[in-house]
Backbone of each chain as nested JSON, in Angstrom:
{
  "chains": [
    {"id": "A", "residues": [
      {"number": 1, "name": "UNK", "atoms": {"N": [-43.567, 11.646, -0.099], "CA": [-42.107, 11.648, -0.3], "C": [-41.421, 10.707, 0.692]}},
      {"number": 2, "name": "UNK", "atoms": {"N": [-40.192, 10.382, 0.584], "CA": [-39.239, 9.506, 1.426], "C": [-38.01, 9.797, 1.555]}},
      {"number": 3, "name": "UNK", "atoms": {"N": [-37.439, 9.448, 2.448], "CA": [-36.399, 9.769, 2.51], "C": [-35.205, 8.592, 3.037]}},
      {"number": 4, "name": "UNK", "atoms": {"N": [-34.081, 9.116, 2.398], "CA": [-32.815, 7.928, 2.643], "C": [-32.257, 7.737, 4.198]}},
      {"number": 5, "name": "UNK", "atoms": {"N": [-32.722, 6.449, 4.241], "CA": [-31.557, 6.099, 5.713], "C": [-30.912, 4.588, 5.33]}},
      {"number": 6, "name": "UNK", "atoms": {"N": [-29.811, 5.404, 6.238], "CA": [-28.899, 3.806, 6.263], "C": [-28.5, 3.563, 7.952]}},
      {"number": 7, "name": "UNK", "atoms": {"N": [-28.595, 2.234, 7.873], "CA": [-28.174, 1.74, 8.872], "C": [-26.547, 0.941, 9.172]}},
      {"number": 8, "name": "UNK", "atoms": {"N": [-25.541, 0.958, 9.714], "CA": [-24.421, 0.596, 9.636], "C": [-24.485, -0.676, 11.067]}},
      {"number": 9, "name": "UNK", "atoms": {"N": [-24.22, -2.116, 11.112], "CA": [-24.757, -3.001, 12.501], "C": [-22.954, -3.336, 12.042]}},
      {"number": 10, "name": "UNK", "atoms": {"N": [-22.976, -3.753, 12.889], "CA": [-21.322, -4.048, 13.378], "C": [-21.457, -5.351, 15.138]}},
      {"number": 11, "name": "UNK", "atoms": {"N": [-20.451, -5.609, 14.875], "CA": [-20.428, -6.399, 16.057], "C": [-20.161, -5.901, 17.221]}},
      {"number": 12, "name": "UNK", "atoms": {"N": [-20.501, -6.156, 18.229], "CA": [-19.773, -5.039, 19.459], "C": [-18.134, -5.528, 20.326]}},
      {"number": 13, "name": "UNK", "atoms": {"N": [-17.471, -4.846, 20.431], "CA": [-16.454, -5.042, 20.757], "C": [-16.633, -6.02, 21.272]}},
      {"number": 14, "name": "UNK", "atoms": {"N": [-15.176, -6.7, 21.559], "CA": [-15.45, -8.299, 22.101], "C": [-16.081, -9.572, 21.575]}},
      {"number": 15, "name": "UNK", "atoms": {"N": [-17.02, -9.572, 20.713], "CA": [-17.678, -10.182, 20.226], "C": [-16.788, -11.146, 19.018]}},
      {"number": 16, "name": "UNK", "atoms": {"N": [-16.536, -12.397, 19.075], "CA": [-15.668, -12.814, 18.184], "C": [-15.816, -12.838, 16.622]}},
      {"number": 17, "name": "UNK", "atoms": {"N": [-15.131, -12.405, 15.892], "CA": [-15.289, -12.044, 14.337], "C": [-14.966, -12.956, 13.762]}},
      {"number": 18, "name": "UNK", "atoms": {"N": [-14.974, -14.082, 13.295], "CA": [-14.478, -15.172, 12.293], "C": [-14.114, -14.037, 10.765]}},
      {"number": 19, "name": "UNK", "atoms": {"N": [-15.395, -13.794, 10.14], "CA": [-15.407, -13.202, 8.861], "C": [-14.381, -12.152, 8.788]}},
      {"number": 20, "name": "UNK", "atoms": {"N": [-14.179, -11.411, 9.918], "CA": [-13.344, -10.263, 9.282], "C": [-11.501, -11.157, 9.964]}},
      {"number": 21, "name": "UNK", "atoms": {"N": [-11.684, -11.778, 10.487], "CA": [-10.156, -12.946, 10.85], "C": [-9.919, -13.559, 9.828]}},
      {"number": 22, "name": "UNK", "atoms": {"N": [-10.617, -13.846, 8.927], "CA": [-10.963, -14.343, 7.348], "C": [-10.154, -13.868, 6.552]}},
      {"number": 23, "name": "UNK", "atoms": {"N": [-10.823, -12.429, 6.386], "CA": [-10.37, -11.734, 5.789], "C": [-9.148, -11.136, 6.157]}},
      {"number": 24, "name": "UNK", "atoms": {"N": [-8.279, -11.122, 7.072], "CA": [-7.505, -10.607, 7.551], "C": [-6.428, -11.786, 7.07]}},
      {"number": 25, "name": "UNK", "atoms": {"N": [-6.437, -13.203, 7.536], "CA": [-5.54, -14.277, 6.84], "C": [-5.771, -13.897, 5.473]}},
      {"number": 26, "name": "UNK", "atoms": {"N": [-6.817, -13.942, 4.779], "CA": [-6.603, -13.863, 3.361], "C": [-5.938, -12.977, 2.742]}},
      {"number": 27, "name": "UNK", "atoms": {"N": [-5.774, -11.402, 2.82], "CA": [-5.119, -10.274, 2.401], "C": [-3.853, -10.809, 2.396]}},
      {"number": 28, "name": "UNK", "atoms": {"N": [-3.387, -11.06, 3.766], "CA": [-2.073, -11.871, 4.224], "C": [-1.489, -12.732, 3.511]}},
      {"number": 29, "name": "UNK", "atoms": {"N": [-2.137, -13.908, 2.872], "CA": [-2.02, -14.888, 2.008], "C": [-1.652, -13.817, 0.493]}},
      {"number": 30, "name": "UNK", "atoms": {"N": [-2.413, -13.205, 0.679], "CA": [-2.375, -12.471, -1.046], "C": [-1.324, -11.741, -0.615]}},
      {"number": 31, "name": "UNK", "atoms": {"N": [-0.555, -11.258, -0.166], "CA": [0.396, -10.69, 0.042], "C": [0.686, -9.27, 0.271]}},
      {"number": 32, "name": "UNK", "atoms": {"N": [-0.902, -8.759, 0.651], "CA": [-1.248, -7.192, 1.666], "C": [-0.205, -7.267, 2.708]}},
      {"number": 33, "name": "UNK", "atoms": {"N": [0.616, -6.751, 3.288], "CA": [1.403, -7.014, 4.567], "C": [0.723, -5.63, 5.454]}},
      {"number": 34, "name": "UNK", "atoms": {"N": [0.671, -5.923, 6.949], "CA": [0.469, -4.845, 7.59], "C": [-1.323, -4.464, 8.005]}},
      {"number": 35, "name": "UNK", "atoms": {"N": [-2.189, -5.488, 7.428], "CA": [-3.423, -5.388, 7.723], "C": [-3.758, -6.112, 9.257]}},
      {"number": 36, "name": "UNK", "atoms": {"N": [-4.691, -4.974, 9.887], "CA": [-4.658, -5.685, 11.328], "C": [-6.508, -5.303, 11.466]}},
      {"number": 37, "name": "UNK", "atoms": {"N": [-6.658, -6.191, 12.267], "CA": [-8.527, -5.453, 13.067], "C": [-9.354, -5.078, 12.106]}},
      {"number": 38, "name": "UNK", "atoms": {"N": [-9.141, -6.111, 10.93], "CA": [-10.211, -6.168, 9.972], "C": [-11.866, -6.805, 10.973]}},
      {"number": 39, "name": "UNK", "atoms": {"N": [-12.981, -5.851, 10.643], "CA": [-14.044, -6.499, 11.08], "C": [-15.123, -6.113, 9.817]}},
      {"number": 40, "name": "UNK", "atoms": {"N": [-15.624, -7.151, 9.819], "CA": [-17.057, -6.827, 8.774], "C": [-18.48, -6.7, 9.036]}},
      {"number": 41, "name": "UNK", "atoms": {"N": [-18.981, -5.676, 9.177], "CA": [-20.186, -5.277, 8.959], "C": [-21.457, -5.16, 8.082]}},
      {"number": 42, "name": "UNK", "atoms": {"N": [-22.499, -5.162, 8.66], "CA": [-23.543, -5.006, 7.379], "C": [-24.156, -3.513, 7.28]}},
      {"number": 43, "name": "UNK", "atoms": {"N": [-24.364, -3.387, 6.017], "CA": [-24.963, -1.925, 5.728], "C": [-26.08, -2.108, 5.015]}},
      {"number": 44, "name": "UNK", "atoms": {"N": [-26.914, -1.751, 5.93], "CA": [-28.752, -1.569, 5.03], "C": [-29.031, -0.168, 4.773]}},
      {"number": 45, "name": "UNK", "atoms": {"N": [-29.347, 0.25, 3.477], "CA": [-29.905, 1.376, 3.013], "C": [-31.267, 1.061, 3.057]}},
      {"number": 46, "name": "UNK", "atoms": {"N": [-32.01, 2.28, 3.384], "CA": [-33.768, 1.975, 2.588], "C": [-34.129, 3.71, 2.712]}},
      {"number": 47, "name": "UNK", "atoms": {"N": [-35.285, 3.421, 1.953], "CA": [-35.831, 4.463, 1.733], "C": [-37.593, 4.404, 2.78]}},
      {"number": 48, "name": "UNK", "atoms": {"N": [-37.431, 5.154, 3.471], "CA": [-38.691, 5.427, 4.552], "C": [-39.554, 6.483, 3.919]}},
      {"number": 49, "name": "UNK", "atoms": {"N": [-40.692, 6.52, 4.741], "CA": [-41.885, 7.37, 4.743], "C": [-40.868, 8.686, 5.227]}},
      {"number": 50, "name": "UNK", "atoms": {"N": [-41.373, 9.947, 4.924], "CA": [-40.9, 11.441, 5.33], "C": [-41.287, 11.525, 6.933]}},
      {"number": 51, "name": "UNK", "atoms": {"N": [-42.761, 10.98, 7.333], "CA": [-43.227, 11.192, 8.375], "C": [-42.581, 9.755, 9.109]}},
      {"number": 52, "name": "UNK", "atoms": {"N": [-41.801, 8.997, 9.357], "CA": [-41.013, 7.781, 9.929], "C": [-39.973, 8.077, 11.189]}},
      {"number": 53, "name": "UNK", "atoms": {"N": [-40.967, 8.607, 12.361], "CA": [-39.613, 8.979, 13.192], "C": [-38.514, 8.085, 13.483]}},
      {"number": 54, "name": "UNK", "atoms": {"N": [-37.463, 8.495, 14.106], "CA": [-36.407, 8.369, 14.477], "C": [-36.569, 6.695, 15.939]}},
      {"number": 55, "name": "UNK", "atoms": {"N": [-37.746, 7.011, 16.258], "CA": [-38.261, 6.227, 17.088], "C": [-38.377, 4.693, 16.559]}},
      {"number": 56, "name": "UNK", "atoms": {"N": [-38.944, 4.929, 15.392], "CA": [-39.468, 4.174, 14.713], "C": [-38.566, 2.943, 14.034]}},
      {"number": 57, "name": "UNK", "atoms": {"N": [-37.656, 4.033, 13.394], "CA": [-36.249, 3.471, 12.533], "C": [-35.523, 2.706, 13.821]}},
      {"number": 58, "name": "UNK", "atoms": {"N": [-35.658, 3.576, 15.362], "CA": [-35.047, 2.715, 16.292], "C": [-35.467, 0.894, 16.292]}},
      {"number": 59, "name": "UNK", "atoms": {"N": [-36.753, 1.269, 16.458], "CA": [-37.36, 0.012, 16.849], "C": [-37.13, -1.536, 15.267]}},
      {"number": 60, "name": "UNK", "atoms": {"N": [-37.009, -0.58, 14.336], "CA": [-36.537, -1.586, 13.217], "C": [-35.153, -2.167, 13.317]}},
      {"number": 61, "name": "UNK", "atoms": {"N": [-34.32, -1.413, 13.942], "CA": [-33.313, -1.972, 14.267], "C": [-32.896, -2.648, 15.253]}},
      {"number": 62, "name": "UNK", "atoms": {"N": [-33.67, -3.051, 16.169], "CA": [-34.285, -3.472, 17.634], "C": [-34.81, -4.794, 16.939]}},
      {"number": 63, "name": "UNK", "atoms": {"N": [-35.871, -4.824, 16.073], "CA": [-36.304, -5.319, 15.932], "C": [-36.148, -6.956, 14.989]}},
      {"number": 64, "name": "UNK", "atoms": {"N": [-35.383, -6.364, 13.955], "CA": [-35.291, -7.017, 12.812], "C": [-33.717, -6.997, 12.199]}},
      {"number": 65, "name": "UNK", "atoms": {"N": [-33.216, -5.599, 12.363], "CA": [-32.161, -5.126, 11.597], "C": [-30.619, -5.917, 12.194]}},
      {"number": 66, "name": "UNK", "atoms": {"N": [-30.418, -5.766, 13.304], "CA": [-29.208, -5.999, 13.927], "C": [-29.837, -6.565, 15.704]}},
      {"number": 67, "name": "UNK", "atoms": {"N": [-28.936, -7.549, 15.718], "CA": [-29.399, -8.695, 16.981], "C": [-28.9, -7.565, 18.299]}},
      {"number": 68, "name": "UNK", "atoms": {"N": [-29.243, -7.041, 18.722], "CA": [-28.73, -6.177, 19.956], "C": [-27.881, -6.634, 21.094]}},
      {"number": 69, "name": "UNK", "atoms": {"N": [-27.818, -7.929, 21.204], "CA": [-27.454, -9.142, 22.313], "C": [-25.704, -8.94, 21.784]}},
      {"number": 70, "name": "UNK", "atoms": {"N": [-25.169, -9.421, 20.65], "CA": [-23.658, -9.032, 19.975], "C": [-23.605, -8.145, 19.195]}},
      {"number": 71, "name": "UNK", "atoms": {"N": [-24.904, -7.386, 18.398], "CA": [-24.563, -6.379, 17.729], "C": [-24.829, -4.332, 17.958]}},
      {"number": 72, "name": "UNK", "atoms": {"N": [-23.475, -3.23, 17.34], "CA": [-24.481, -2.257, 17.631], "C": [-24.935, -2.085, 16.485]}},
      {"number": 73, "name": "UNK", "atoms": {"N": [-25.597, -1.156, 16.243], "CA": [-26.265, -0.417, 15.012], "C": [-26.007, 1.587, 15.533]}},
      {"number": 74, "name": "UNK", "atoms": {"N": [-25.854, 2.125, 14.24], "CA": [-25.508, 3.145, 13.759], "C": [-26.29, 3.682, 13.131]}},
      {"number": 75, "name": "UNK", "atoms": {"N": [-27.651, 4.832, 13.195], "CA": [-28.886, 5.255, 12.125], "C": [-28.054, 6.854, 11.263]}},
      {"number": 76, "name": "UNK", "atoms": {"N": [-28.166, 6.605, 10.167], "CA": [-27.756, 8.019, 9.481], "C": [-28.597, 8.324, 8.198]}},
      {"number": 77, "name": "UNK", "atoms": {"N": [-29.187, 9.413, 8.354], "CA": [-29.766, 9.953, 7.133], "C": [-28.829, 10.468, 5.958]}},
      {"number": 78, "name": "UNK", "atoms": {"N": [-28.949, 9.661, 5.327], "CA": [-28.589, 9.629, 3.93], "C": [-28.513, 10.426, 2.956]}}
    ]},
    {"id": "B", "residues": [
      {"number": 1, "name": "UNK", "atoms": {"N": [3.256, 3.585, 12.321], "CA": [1.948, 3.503, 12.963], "C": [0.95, 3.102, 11.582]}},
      {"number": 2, "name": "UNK", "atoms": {"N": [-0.819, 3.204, 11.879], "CA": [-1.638, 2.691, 11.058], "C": [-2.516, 3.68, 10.605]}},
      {"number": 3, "name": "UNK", "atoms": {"N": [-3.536, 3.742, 9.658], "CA": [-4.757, 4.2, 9.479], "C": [-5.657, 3.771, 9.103]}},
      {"number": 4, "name": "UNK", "atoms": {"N": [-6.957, 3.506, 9.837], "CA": [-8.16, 3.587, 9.45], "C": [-9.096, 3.462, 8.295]}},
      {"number": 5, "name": "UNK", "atoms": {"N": [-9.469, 2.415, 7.521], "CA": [-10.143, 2.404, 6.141], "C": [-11.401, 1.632, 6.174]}},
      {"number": 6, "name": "UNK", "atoms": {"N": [-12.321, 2.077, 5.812], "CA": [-13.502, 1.519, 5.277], "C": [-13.908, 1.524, 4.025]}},
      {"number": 7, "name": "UNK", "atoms": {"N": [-14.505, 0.366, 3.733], "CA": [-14.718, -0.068, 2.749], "C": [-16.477, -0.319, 2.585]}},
      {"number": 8, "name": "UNK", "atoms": {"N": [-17.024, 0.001, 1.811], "CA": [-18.296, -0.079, 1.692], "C": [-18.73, -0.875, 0.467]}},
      {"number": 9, "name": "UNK", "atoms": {"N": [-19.123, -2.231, 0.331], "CA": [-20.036, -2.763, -0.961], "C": [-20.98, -3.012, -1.152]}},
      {"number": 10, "name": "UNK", "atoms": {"N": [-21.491, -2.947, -1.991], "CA": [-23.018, -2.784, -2.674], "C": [-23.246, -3.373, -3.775]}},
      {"number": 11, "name": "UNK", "atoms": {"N": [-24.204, -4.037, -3.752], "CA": [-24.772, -4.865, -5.276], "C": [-24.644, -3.476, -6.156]}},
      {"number": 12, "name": "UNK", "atoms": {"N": [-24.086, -4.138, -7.406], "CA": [-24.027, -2.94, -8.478], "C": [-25.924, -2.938, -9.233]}},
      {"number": 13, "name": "UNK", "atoms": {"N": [-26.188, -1.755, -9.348], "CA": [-27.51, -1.4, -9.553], "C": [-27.793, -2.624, -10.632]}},
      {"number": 14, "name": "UNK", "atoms": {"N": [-29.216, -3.13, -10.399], "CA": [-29.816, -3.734, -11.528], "C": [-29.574, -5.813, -11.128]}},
      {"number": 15, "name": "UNK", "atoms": {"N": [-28.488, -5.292, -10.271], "CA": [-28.107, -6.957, -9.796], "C": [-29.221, -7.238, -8.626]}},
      {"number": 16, "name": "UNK", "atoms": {"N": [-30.115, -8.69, -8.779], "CA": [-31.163, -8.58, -7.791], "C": [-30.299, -8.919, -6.419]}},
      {"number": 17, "name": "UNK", "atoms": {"N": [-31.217, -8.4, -5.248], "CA": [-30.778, -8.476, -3.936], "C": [-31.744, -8.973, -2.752]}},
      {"number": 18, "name": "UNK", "atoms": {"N": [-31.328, -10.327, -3.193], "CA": [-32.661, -11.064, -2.445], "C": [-32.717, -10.678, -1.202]}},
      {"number": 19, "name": "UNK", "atoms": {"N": [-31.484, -10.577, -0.05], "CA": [-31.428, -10.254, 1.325], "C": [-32.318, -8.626, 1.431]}},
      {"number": 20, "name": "UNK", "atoms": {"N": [-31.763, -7.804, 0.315], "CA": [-32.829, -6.325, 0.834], "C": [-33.878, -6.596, 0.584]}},
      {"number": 21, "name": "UNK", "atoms": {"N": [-34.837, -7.69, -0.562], "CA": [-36.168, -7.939, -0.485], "C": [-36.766, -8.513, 0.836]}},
      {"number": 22, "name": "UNK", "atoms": {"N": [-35.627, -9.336, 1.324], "CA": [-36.364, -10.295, 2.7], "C": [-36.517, -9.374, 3.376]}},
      {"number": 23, "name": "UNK", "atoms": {"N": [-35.623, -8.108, 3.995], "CA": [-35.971, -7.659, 4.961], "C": [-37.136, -6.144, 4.73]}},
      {"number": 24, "name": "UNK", "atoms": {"N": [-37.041, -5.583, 3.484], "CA": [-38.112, -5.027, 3.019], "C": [-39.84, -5.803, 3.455]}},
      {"number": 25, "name": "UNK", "atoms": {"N": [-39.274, -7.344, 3.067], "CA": [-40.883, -8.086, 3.328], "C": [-41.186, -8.158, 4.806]}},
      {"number": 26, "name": "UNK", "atoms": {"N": [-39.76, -8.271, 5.589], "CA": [-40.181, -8.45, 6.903], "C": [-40.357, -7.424, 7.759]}},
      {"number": 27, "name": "UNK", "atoms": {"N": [-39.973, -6.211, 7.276], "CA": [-40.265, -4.901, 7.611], "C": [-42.128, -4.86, 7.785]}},
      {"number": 28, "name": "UNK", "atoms": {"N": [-42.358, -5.057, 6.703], "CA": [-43.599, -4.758, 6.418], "C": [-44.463, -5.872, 7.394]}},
      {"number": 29, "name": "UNK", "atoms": {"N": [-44.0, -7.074, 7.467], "CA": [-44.702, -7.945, 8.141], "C": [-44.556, -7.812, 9.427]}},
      {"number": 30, "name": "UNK", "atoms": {"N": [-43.899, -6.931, 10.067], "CA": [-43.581, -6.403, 11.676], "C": [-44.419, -5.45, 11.576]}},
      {"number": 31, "name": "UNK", "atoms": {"N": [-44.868, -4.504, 10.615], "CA": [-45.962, -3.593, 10.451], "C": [-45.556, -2.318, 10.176]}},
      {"number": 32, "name": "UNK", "atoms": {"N": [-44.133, -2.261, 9.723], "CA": [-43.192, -0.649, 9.541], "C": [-43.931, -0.415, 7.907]}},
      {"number": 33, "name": "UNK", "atoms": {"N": [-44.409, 0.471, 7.938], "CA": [-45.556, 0.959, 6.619], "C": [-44.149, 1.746, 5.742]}},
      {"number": 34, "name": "UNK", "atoms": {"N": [-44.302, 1.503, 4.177], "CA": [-43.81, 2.567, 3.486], "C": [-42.181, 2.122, 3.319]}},
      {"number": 35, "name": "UNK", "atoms": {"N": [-41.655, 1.301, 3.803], "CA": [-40.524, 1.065, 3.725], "C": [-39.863, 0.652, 2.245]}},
      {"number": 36, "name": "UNK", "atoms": {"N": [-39.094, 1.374, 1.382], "CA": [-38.911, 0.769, 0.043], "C": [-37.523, 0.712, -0.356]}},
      {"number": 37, "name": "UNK", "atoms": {"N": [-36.751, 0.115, -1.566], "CA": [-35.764, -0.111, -1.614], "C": [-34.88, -0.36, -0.984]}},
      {"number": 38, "name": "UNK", "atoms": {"N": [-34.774, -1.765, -0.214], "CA": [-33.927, -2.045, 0.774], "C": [-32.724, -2.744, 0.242]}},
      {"number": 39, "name": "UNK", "atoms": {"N": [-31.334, -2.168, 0.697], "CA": [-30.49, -3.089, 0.15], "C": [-29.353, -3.634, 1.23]}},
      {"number": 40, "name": "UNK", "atoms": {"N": [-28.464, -4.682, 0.871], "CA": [-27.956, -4.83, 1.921], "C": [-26.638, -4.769, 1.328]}},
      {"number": 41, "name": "UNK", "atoms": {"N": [-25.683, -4.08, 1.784], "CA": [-23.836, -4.136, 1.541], "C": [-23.216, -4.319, 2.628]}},
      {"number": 42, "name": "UNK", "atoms": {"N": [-21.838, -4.532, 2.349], "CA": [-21.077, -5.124, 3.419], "C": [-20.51, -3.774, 3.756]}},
      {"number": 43, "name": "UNK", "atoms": {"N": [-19.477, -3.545, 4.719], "CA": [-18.768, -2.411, 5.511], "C": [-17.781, -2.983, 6.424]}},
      {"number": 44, "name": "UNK", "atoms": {"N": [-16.578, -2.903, 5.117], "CA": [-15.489, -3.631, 6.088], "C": [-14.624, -2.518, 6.813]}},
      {"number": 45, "name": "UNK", "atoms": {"N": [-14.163, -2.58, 7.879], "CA": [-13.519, -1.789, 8.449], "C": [-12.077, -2.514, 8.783]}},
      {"number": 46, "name": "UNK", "atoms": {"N": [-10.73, -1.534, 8.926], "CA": [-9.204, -2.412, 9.083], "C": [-8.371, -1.526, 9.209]}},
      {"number": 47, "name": "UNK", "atoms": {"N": [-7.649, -1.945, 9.73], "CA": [-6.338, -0.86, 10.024], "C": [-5.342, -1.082, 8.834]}},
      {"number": 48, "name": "UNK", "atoms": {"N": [-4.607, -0.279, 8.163], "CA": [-3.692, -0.655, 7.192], "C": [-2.565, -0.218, 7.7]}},
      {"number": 49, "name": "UNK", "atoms": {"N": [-1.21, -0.016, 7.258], "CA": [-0.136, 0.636, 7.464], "C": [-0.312, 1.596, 6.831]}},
      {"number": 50, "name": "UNK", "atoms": {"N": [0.299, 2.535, 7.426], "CA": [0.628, 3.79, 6.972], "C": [0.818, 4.255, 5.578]}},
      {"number": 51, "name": "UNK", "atoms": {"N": [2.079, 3.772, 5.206], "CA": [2.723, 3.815, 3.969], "C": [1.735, 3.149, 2.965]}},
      {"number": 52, "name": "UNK", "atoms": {"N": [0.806, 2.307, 2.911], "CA": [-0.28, 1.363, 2.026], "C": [-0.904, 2.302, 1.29]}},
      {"number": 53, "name": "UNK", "atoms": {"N": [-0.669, 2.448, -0.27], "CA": [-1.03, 3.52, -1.08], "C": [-2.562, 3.384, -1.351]}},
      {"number": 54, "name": "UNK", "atoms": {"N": [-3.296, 3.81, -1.986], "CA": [-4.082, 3.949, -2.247], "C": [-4.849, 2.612, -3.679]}},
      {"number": 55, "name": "UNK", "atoms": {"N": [-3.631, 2.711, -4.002], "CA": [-3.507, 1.634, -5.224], "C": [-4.208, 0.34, -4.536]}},
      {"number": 56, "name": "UNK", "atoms": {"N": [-2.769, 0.248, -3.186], "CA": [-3.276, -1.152, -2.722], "C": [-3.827, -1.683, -2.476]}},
      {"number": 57, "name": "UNK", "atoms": {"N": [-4.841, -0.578, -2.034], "CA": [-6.492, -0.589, -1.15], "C": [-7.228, -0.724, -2.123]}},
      {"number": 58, "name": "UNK", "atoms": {"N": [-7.354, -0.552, -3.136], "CA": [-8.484, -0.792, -4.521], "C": [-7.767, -2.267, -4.607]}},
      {"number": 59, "name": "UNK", "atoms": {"N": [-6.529, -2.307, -4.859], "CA": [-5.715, -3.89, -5.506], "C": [-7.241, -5.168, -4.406]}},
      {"number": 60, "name": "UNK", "atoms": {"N": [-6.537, -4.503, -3.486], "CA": [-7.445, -5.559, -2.048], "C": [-9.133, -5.554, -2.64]}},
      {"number": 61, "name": "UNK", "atoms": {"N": [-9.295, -4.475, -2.942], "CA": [-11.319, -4.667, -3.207], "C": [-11.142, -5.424, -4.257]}},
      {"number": 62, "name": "UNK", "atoms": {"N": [-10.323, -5.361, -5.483], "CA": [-10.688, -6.411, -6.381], "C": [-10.368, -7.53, -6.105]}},
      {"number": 63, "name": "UNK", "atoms": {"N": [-9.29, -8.265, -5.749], "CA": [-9.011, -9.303, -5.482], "C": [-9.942, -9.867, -4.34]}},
      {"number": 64, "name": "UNK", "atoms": {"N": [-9.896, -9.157, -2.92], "CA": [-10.715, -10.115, -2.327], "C": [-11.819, -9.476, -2.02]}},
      {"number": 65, "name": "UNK", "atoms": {"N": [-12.168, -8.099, -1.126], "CA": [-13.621, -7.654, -0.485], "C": [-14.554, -7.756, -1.336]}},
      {"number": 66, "name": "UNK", "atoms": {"N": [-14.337, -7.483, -2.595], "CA": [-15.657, -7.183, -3.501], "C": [-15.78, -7.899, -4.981]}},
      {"number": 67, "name": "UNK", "atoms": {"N": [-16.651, -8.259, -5.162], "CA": [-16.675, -9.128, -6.31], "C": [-16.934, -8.412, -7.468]}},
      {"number": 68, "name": "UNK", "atoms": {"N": [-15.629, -7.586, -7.896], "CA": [-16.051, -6.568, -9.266], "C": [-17.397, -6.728, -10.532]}},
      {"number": 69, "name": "UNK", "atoms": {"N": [-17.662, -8.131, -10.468], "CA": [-18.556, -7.945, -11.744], "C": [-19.786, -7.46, -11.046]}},
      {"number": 70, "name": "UNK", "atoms": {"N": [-19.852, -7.765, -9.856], "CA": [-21.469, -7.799, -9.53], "C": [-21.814, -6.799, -8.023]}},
      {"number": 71, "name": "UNK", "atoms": {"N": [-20.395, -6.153, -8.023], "CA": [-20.182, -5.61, -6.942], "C": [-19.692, -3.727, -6.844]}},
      {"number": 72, "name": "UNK", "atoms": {"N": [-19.922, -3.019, -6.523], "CA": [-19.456, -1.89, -6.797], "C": [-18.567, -1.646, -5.128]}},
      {"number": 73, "name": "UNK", "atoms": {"N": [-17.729, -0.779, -5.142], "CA": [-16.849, -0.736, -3.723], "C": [-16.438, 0.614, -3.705]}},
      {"number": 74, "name": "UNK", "atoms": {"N": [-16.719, 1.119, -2.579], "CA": [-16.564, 2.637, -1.922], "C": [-15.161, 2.636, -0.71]}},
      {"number": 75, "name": "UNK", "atoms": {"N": [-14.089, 3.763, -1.038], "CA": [-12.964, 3.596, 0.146], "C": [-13.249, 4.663, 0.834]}},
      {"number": 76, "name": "UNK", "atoms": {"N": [-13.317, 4.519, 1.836], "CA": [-12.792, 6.18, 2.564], "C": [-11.842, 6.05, 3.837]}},
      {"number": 77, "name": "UNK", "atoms": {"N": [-11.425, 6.98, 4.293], "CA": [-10.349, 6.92, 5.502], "C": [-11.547, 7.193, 6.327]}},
      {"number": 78, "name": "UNK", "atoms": {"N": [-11.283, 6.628, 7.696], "CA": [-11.994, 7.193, 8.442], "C": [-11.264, 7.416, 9.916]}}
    ]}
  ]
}
């Protein structure tokens, strides 16, 4: 069996956002008024082994998932 | 004052997702066993105004966060 995790990586404070400043002029342009501290993130779902500790899922996200240097990451079972 | 919205998108089922295959492959090639269905969505996060109905916040996913044909989009307050 397996089970659902998702991972949520985000930038860490401070870290400069172009994409979500992007998006923040653009709403603006379209004529959203009042949008502020848009930031964009990535969200990976997967489906793991049952026996896949927590350790493990760490180190994928360490590893591969989200750059640790500007980004955090967030683990939630699904 | 403001509140808090996230936005979550996701390839709509059946649309291929080359980025969750890459990292599914590179999962496996780091040596994480069992790892399946990987996908990748975006997770925008933003402050709105207050008063910004609910309407407006879907108006915004179609027009710009999410690409309705090929895209499915999740709101929540957070």
């Amino acid at each position: 069996m397996s089970k659902k995790i998702s991972v949520k990586v985000t930038l860490k404070k401070g870290v400069l956002d172009p994409q979500g400043k992007a998006i923040e002029h653009a709403l603006g342009t379209l004529g959203f008024q009042g949008v502020e501290n848009v930031t964009q993130g990535k969200l990976i779902e997967m489906d793991v082994a049952d026996d896949t500790t927590d350790a493990q899922i760490k180190e994928m996200c360490e590893q591969l998932l989200a750059n640790p240097v500007i980004e955090d990451y967030e683990i939630k079972s699904a």
